[in-house]
C-alpha positions as a Markdown table, in Angstrom:
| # | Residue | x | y | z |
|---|---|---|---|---|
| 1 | Unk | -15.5 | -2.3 | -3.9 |
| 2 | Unk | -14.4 | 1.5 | -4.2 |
| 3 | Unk | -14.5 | 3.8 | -0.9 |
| 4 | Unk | -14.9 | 7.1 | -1.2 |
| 5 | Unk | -13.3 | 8.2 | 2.0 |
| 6 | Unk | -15.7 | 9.7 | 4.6 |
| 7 | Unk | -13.8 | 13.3 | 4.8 |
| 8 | Unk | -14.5 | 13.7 | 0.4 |
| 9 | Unk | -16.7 | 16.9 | -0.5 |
| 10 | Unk | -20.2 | 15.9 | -1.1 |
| 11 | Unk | -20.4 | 18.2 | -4.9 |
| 12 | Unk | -18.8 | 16.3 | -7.8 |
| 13 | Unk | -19.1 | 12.9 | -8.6 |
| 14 | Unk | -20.5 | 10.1 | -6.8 |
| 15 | Unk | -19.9 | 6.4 | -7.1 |
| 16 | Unk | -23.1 | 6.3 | -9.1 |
| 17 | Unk | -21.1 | 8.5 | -12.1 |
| 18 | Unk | -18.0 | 6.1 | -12.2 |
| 19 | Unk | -18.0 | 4.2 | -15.4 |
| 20 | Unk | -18.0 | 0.5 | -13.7 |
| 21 | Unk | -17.7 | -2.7 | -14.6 |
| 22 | Unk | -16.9 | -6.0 | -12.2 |
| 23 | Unk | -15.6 | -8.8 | -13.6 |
| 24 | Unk | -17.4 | -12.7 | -13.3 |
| 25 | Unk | -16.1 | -15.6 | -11.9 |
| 26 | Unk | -15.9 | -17.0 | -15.3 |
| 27 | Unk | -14.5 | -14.1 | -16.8 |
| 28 | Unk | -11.6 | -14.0 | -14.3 |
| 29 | Unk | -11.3 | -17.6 | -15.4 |
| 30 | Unk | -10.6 | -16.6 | -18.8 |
| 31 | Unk | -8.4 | -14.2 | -18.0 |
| 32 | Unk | -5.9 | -15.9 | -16.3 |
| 33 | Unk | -5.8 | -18.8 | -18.6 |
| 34 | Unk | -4.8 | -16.0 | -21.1 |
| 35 | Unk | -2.0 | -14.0 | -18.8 |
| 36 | Unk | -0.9 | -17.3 | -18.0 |
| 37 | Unk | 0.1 | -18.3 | -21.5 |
| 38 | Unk | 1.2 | -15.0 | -22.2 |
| 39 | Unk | 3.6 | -14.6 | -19.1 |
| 40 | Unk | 5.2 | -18.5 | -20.1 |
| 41 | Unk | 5.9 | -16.8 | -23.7 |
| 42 | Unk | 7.3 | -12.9 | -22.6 |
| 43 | Unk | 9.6 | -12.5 | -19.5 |
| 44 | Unk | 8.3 | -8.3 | -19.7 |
| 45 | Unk | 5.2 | -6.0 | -20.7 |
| 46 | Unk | 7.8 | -3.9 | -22.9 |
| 47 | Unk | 8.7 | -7.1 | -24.9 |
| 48 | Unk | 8.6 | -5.8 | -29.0 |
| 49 | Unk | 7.3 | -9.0 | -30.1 |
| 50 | Unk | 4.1 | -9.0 | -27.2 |
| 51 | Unk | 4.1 | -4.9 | -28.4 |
| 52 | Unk | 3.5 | -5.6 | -31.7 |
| 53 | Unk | 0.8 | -8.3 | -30.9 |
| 54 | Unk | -1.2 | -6.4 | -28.0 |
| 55 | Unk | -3.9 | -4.8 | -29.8 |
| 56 | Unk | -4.8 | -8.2 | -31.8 |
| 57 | Unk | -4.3 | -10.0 | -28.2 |
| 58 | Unk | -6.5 | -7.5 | -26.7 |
| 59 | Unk | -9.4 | -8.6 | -28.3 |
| 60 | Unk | -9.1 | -12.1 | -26.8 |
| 61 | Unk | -10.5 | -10.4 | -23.5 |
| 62 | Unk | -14.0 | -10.9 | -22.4 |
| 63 | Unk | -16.3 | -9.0 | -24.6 |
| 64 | Unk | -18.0 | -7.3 | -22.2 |
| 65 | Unk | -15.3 | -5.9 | -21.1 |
| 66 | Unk | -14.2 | -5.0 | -24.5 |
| 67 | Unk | -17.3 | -3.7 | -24.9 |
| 68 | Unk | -17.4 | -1.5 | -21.5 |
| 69 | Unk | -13.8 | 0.1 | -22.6 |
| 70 | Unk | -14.9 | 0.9 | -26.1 |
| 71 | Unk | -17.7 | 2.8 | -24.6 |
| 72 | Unk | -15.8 | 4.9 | -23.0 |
| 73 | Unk | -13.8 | 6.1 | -25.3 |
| 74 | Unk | -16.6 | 6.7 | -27.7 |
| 75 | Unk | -19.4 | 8.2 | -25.5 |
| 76 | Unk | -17.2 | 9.7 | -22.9 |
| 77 | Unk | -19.3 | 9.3 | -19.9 |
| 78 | Unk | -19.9 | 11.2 | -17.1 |
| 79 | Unk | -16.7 | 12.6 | -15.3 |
| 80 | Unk | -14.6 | 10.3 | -17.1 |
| 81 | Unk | -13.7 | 7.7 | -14.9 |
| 82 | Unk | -13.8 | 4.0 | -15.9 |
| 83 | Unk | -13.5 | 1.6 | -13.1 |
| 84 | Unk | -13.1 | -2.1 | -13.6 |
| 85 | Unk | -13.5 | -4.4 | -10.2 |
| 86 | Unk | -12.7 | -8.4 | -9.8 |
| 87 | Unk | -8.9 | -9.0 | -10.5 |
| 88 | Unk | -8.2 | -11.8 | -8.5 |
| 89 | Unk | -5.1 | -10.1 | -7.1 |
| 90 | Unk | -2.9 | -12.0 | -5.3 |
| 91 | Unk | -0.9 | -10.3 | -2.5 |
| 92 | Unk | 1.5 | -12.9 | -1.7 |
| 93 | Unk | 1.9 | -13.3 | -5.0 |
| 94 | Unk | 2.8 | -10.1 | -5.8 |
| 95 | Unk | 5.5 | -9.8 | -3.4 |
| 96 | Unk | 6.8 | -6.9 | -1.3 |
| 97 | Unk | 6.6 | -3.0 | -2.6 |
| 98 | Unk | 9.8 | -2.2 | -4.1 |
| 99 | Unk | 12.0 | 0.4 | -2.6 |
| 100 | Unk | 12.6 | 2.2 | -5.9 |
| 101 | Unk | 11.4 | 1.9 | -9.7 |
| 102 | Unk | 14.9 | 1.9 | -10.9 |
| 103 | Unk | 15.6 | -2.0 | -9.4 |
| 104 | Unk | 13.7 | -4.0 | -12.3 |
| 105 | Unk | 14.8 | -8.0 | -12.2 |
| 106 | Unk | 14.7 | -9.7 | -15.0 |
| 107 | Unk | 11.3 | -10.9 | -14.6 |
| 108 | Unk | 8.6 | -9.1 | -12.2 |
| 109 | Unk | 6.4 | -11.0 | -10.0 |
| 110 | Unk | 3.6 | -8.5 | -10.7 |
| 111 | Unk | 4.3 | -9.5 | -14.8 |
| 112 | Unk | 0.4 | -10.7 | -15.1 |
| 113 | Unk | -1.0 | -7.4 | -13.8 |
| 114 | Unk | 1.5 | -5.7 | -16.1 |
| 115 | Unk | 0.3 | -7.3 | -19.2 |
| 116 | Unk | -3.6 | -6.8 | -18.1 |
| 117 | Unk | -2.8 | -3.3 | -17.9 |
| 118 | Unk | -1.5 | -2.7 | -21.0 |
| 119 | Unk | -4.0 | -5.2 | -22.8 |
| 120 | Unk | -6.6 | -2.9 | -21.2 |
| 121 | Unk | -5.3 | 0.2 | -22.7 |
| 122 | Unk | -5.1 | -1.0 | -26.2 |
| 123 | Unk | -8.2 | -1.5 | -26.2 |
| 124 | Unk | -8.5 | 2.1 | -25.4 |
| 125 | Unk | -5.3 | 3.4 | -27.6 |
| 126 | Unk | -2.0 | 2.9 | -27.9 |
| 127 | Unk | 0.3 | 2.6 | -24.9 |
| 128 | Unk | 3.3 | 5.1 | -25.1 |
| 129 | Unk | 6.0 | 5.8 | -22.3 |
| 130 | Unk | 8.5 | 8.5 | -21.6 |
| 131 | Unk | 12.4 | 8.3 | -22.2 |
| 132 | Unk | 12.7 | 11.0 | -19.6 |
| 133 | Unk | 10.4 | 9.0 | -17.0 |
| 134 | Unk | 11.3 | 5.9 | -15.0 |
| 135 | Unk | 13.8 | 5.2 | -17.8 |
| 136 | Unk | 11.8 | 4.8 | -20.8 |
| 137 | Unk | 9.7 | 2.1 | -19.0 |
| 138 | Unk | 6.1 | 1.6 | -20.5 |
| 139 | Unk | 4.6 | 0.5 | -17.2 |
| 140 | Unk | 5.2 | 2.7 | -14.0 |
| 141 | Unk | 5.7 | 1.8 | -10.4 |
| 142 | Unk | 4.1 | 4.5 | -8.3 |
| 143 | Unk | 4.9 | 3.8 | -4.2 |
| 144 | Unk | 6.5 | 6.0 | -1.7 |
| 145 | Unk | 10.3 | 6.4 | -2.1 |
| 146 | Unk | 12.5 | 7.2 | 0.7 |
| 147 | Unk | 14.0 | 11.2 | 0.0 |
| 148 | Unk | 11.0 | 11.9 | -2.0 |
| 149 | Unk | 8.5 | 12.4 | 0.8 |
| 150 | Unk | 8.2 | 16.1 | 0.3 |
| 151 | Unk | 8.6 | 16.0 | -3.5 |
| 152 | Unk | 5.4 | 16.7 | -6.0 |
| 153 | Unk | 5.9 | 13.5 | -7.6 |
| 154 | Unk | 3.8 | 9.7 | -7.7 |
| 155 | Unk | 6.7 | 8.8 | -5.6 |
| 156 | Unk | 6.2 | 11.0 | -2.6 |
| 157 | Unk | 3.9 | 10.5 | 0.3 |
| 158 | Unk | 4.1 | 13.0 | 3.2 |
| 159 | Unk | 2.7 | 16.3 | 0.9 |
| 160 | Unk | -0.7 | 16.2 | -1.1 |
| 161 | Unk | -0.2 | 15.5 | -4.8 |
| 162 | Unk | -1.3 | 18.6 | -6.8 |
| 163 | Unk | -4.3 | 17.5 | -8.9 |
| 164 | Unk | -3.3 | 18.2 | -12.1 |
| 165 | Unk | -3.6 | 16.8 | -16.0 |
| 166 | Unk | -1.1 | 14.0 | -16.4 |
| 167 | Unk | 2.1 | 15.6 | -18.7 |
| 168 | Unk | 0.0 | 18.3 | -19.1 |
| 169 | Unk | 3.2 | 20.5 | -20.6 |
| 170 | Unk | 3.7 | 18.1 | -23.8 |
| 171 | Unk | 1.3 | 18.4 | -26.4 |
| 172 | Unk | 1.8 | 14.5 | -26.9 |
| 173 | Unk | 0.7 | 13.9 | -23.3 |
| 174 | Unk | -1.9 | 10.5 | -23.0 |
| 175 | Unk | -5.7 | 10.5 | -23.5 |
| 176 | Unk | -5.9 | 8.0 | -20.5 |
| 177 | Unk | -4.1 | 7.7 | -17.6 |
| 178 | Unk | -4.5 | 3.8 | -16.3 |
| 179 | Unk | -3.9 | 2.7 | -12.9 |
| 180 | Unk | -4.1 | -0.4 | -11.1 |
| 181 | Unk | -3.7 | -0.7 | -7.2 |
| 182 | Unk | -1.4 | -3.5 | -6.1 |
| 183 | Unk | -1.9 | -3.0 | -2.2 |
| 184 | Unk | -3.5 | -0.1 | -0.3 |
| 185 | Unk | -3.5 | -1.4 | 3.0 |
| 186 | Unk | -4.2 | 2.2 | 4.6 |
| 187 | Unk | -6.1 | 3.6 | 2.3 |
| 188 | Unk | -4.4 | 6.4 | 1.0 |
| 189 | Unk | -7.0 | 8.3 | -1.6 |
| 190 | Unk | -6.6 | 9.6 | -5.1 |
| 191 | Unk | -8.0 | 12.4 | -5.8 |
| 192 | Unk | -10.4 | 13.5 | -8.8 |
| 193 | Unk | -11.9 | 16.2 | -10.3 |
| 194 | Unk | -14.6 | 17.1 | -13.4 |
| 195 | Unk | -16.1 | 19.9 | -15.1 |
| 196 | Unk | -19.2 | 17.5 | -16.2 |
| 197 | Unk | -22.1 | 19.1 | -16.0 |
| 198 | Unk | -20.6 | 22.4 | -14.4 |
| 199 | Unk | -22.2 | 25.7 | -15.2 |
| 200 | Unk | -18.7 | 27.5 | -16.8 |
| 201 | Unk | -18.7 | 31.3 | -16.7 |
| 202 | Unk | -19.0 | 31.7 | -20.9 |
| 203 | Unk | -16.8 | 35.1 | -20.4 |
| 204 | Unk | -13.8 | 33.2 | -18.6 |
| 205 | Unk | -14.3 | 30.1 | -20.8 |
| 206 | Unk | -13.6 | 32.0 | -23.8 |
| 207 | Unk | -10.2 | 33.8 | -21.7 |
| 208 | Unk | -10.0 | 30.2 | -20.8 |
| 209 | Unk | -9.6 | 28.7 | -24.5 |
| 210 | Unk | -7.2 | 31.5 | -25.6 |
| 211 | Unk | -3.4 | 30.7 | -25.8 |
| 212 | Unk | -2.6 | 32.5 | -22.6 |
| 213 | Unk | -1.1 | 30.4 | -20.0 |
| 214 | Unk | 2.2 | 28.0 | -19.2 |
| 215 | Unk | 2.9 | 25.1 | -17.8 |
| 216 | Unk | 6.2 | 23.5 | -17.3 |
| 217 | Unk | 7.5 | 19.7 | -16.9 |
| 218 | Unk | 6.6 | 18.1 | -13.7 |
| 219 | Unk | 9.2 | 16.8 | -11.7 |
| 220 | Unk | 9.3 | 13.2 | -13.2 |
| 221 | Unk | 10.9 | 13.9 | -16.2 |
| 222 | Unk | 13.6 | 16.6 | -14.8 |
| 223 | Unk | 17.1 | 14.9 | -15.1 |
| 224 | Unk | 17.7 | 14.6 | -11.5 |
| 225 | Unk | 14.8 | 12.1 | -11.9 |
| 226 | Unk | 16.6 | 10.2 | -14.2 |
| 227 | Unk | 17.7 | 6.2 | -13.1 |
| 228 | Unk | 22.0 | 5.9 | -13.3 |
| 229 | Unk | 21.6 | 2.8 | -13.9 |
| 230 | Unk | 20.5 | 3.8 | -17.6 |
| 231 | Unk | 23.2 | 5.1 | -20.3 |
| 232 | Unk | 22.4 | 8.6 | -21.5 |
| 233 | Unk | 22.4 | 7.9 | -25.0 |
| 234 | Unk | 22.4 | 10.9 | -27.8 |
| 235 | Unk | 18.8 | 10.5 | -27.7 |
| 236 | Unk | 18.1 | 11.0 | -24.2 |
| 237 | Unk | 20.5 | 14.2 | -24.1 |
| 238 | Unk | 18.6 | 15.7 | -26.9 |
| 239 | Unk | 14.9 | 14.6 | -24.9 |
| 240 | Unk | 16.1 | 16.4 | -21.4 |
| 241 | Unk | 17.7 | 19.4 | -23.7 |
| 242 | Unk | 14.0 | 19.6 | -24.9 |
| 243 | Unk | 12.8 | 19.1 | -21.3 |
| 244 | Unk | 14.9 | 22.2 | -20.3 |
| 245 | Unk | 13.6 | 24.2 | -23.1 |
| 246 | Unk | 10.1 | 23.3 | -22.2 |
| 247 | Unk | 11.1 | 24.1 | -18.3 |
| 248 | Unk | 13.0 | 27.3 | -19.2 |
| 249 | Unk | 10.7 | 28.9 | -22.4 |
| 250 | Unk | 6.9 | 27.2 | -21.9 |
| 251 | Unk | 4.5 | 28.3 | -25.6 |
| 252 | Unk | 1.7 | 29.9 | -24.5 |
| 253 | Unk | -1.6 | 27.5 | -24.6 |
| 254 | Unk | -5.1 | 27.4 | -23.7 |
| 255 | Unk | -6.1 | 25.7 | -21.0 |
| 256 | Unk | -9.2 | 24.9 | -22.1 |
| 257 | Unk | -10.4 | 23.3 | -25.4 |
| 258 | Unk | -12.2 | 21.5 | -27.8 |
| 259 | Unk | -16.4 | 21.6 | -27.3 |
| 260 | Unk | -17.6 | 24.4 | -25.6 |
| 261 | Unk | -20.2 | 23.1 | -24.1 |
| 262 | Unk | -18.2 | 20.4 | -22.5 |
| 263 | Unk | -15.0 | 21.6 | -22.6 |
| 264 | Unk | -11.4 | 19.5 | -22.4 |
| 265 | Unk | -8.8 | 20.5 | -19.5 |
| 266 | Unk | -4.5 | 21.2 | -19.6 |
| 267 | Unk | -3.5 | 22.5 | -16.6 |
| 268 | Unk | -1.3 | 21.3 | -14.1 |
| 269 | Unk | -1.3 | 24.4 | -11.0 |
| 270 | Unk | 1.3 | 23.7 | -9.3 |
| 271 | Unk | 3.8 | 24.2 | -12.6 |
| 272 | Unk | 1.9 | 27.1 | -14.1 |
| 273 | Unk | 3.7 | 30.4 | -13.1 |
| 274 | Unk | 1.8 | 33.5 | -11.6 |
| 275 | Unk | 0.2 | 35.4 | -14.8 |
| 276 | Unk | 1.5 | 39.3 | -13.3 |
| 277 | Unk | 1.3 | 40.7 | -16.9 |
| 278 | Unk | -2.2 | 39.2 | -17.4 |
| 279 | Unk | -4.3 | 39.7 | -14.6 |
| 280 | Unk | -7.1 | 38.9 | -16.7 |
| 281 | Unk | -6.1 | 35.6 | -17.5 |
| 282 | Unk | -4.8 | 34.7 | -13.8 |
| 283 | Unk | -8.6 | 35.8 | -12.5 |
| 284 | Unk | -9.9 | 33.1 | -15.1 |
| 285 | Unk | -7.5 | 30.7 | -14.3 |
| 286 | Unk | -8.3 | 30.9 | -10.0 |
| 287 | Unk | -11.8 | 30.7 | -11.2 |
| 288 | Unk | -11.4 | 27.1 | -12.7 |
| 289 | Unk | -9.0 | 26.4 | -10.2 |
| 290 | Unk | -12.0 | 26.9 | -7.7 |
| 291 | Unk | -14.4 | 25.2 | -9.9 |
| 292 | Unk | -12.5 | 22.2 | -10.1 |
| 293 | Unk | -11.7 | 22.1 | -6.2 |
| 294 | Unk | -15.1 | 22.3 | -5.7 |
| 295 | Unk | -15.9 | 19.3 | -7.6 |
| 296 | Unk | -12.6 | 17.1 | -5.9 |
| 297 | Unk | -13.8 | 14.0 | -4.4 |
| 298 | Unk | -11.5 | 11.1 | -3.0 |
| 299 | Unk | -11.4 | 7.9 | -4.4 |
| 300 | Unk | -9.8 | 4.9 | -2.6 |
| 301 | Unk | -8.6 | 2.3 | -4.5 |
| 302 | Unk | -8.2 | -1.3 | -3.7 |
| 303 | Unk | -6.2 | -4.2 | -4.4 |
| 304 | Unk | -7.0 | -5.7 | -7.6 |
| 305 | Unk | -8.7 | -2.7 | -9.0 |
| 306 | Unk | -8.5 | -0.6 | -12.3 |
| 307 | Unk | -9.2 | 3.1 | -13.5 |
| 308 | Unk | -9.1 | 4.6 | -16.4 |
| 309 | Unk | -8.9 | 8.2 | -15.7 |
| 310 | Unk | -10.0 | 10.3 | -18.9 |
| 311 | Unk | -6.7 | 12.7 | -19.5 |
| 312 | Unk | -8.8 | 15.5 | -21.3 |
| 313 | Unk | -11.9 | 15.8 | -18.7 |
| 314 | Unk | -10.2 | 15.0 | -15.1 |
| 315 | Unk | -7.8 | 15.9 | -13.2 |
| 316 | Unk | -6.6 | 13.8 | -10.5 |
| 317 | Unk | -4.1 | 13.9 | -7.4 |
| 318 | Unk | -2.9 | 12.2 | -4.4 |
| 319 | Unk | -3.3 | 12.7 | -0.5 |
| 320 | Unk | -0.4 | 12.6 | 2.0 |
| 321 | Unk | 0.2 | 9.4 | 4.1 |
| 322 | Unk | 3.1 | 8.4 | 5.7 |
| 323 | Unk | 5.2 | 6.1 | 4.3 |
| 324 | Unk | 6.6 | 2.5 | 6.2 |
| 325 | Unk | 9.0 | 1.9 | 4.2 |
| 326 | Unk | 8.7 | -1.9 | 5.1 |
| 327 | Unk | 7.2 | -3.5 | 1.6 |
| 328 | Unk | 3.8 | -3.3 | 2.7 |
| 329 | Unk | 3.4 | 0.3 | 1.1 |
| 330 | Unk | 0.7 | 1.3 | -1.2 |
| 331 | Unk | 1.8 | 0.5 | -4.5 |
| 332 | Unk | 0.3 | 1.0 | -8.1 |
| 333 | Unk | 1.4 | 0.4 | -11.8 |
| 334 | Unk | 0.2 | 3.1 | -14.1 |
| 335 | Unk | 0.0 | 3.3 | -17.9 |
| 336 | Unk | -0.7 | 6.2 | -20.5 |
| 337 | Unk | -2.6 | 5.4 | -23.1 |
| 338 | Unk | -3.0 | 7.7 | -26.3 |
| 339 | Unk | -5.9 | 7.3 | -29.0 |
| 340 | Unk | -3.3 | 9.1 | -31.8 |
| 341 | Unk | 0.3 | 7.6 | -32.2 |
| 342 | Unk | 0.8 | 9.4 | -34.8 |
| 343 | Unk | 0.9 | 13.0 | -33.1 |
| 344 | Unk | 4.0 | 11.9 | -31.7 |
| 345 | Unk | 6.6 | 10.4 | -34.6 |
| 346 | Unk | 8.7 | 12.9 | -34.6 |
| 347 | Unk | 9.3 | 12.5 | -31.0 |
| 348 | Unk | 9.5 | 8.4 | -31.6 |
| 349 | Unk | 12.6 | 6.9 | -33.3 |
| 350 | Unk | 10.5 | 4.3 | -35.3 |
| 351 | Unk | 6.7 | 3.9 | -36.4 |
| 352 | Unk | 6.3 | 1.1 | -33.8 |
| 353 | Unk | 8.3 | 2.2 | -31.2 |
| 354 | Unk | 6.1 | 3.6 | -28.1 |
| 355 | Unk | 8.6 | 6.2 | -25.9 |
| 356 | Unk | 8.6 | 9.4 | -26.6 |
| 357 | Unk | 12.0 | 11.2 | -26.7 |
C-alpha cells in the first residue's frame, strides 16, 4: 500500500484524506481480459482509432471503479488526491527503465498500463498532450535521464522537484494530472500539497485572486527539450514561437480562483519572477507559498499504483535521489486529463485531435 515516508510533516493530509480505492481479485480479472483484447487490436495508447473509442471503452471498467472516479470529479474530495491500488503489475514484464523518452519501439512492453491509464482518465475527461512535450506523446515517461540530474524537470533526480501546478503557464493546462508508478525500488517520494480546509488570510486571498502575478513555461516544453528525432513541422515552429512569447512576455493572472471559500491554485514558484514593483503582491504570494509548504507531505508510490492528482487544488513535486542509471530506476507514465476540450480548439488542429500546439 501507500507509504508516506517517515521524514513527511505531520500538518496536511494523511492517508486517511486520500481518495482510495483497491481493486478485487475479480476486478483485476476483468481488467486484464479487457487490456488483453485491446493490446491484440492497437500496437499504441495514441492509436486514433482506440482515441476515438476510449471514452465508450471506458465504461467497460468495473463499475465501482467507474463509480469511485466519477466521484471525484464531482464532489472533489478532500485534498484532491485519488489513489487507486491492485494493478497486478508485472516487473519482468514491464522490462528495464528506458534511458530516454525519445527511444519509443514500435510497440511498448508497458502498452497495458498505457491503455489503463488513459481509460482511467476518460473516465475523468478527456486526455490531451503537448506538441512541445516529449514530442507530442499522449502518455509520458517520467525516470531519471542522464545530463538532466540537476534540471527542474520529471526527468531529473539529484535536485528536489519544485512543487508546483502542472503547465500552470497555459491557460489550457489539465484538470488532472495521472500517474502510475512502474518501479520505485528506492522509494523516491512525490510530494503534495492542499489548501483544504486551510484558514486563508481573506485580505491576501483577495490580492491573491487579482491578475497580478506571472509564470513562465517550465522547462519541458522549452525547445532544447525537444526530441531530434521528430520533424519540426510549421506547426511545431509556430507552438515553440508561442512558447517563447509566453517565456519572454507572461499576461498577468491570478493565482488564485474560482470559490472563495475553497479556492483553486496556478502557480508554479520556481518560474514566477520576483514581484519588485508589487511588494504587495509578492508578500501574498510568500504567504501561500508558506501555507502550502506547511501542508507538503510525501507520498511514496508503488509499483502498480495510480493517482489522480486534482490540477486545480494540489500541487505536487518530487524529492532528489540518485539515479543508477542501470534500468532498475524509478519509472512512471503520466497522463493529463482535461474535463473541457473545447477550451483548447484553437490550439488543436482538428475537433478530435488531443495535442495542443
Amino acid at each position: 500500500m501507500t507509504s508516506i515516508a517517515p521524514e513527511a510533516p505531520t500538518v496536511g493530509a494523511t492517508p486517511t484524506d486520500v481518495h482510495s480505492f483497491e481493486i478485487t481479485a475479480e476486478e483485476a480479472r476483468e481488467l486484464d481480459e479487457l487490456l488483453s483484447e485491446l493490446t491484440s487490436r492497437h500496437t499504441s495508447s495514441d492509436d486514433p482509432e482506440f482515441l476515438r473509442s476510449a471514452t465508450v471503452i471506458a465504461h467497460q471498467l468495473p463499475r465501482r471503479l467507474r463509480q469511485h472516479l466519477v466521484d471525484f470529479r464531482l464532489l472533489e474530495p478532500g485534498p484532491g488526491l485519488c489513489l487507486i491500488n491492485g494493478y497486478p503489475l508485472s516487473d519482468e514484464g514491464i522490462g528495464s527503465t528506458p534511458e530516454h523518452w525519445k527511444f519509443r519501439g514500435d510497440s511498448s512492453p508497458t502498452l497495458k498500463e498505457e491503455i489503463f491509464l488513459v481509460l482511467l482518465g476518460q473516465i475523468l475527461g478527456e486526455c490531451i498532450g503537448w506538441s512541445t512535450q516529449q514530442a507530442g506523446y499522449l502518455v509520458h515517461d517520467i525516470f531519471p535521464i542522464a545530463g538532466h540530474e540537476k534540471e527542474q524537470l520529471g526527468s531529473g533526480s539529484e535536485e528536489l522537484l519544485t512543487w508546483h501546478v502542472e503547465d500552470a503557464f497555459h491557460p489550457a493546462r489539465g484538470d488532472y494530472i495521472g500517474l502510475m508508478c512502474m518501479r520505485n525500488p528506492y522509494g523516491v517520494a512525490t510530494t503534495v500539497g492542499h489548501l483544504h480546509g486551510a484558514d486563508i488570510d481573506p485580505e491576501m486571498a483577495e490580492i491573491l485572486a487579482q491578475p497580478r502575478f506571472t509564470i513562465r513555461p517550465d522547462e519541458s516544453h522549452l525547445p532544447k527539450n525537444r526530441s531530434e528525432f521528430h520533424e519540426v513541422s510549421p506547426a511545431m515552429a509556430r507552438a515553440y514561437e508561442r512558447i517563447e512569447r509566453m517565456n519572454t512576455a507572461p499576461e498577468k493572472i491570478p493565482v488564485l480562483f474560482g470559490d472563495p471559500e475553497a479556492p483553486y491554485l496556478r502557480l508554479d514558484p520556481y518560474f514566477m519572477d520576483p514581484l519588485v514593483d508589487d511588494p504587495e503582491a509578492q508578500a501574498a504570494l510568500d504567504y501561500l507559498e508558506s501555507l502550502l509548504e506547511e501542508r507538503l507531505f510525501d507520498l511514496v508510490l508503488e509499483a502498480g499504483q495510480v493517482i489522480f492528482i486534482d490540477n486545480f487544488k494540489a500541487v505536487h513535486g518530487r524529492r532528489p535521489f540518485k539515479a543508477r542509471h542501470d534500468g532498475t530506476d524509478r519509472w512512471l507514465k503520466r497522463v493529463n486529463v482535461t474535463r473541457d476540450l473545447r477550451k483548447s480548439r484553437d490550439l488543436r488542429v482538428a475537433p478530435e485531435s488531443r495535442i495542443i500546439c
